[in-house]
N, C-alpha and C positions, 0 to 999 in steps of 0.2 A: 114023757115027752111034752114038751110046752107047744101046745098051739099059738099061733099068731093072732091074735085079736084083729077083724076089722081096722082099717085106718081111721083115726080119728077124725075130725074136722078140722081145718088149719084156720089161723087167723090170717090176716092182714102183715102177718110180720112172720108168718111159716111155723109156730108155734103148735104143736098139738093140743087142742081141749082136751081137757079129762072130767070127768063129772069125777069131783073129791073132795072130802072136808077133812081139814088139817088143823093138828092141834102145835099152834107154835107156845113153847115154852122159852121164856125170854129170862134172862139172871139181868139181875139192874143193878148188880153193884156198880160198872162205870157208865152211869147213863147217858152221858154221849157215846160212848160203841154201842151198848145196847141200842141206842134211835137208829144207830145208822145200820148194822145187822136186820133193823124190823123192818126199815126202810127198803130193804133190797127183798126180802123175803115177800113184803106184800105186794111188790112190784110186779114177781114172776108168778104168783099165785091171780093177779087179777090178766095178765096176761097169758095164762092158763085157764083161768076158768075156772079156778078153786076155791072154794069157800073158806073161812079159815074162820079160828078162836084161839085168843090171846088168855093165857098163864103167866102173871109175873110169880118171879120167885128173887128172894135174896140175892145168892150166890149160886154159882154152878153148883156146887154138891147138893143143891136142892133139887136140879133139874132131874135126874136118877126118881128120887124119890117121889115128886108128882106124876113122872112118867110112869113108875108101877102103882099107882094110888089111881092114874085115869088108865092104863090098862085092865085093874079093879073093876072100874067100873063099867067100862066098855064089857067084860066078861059077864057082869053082871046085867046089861041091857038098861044100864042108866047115863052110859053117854055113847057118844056117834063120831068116831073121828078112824079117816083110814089109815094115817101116818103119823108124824110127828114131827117137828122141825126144833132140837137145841141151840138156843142163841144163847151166847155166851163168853165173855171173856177172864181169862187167867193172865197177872202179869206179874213174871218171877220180880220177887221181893228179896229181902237181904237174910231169910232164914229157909229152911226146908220146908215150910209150908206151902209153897207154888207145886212140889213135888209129888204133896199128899193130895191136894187138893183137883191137878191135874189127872193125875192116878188114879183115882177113887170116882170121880164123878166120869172119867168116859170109859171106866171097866163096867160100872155098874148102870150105864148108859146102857153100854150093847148088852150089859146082862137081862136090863127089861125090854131089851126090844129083842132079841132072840128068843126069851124064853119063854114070854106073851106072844110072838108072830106079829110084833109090829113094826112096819118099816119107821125108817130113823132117817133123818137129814143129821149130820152132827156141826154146828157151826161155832162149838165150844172153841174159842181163840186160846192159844197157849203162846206167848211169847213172853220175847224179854225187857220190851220197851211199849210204852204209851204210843209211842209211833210204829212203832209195827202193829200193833194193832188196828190203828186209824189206817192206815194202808192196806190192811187186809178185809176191812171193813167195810170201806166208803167205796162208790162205784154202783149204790144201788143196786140193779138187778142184776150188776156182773162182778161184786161185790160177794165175800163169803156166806152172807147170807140167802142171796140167791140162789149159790150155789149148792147151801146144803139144802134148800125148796128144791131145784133141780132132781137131785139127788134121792130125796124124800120122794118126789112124783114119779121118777124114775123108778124104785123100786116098788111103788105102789103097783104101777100096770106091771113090771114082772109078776109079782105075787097074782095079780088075775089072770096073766096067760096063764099058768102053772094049771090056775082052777077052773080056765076057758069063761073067764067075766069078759067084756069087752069094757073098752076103757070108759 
């Protein structure tokens, strides 16, 4: 049975503190979505109260793979992060490669984060135009990136009520 943890502290804007260090993993192939995904993400993190550390990577299918390289190391007591947050954009192209690439990087996304016990925000964009992803993007802290921070700190205090941590 999950206990309820104490109530947090609220800010000025109803927000819950949490004392949490996040590991955002950002793919910069289109570096304007990437700025504006990181842009929302550190929004709700400094409006939460979370500390954070930046991972660039190439392309999404890289995100998977630093994610089990720093689950690695977290197992081994060489780094410190409670969650994770993928910033990321896909945008189908004129061959089957949006398919493989979509496919592979958020199977193997929740593969490392299920299979290490790390909570995941997933903010990997899949669409089918440059503008949909600026749209899904931009909005800063209510913007997809915020939302997968959200999402990510969300399941972080799940996992401590489970183990009765308070937040």
């Amino acid at each position: 049975m999950v206990q309820k943890a104490p109530a947090a502290p609220q800010d000025d804007k109803g927000a819950s503190q949490i004392r949490a260090h996040v590991l955002f993993i950002e793919a910069r192939f289109y570096e304007d979505i990437a700025d504006l995904l990181i842009e929302g993400a550190i929004a709700e993190c400094v409006k939460r109260g979370v500390t954070f550390e930046r991972i660039s990577v190439p392309g999404a299918l890289e995100i998977p793979q630093v994610l089990a390289a720093a689950a690695e190391a977290r197992a081994a007591g060489r780094a410190i992060f409670d969650g994770a947050v993928a910033l990321g954009c896909v945008i189908r192209g004129e061959t089957g490669h949006y398919d493989i690439v979509c496919n592979n990087a958020n199977h193997w996304l929740m593969d490392a984060a299920m299979n290490r016990g790390i909570p995941v925000g997933n903010a990997i964009l899949t669409v089918d135009t440059r503008a949909q992803a600026i749209a899904r993007a931009e909005g800063g802290i209510n913007g997809k990136g915020g939302d997968a921070t959200r999402a990510c700190l969300r399941l972080i205090e799940t996992r401590r009520a489970f183990w009765g941590v308070p937040a």
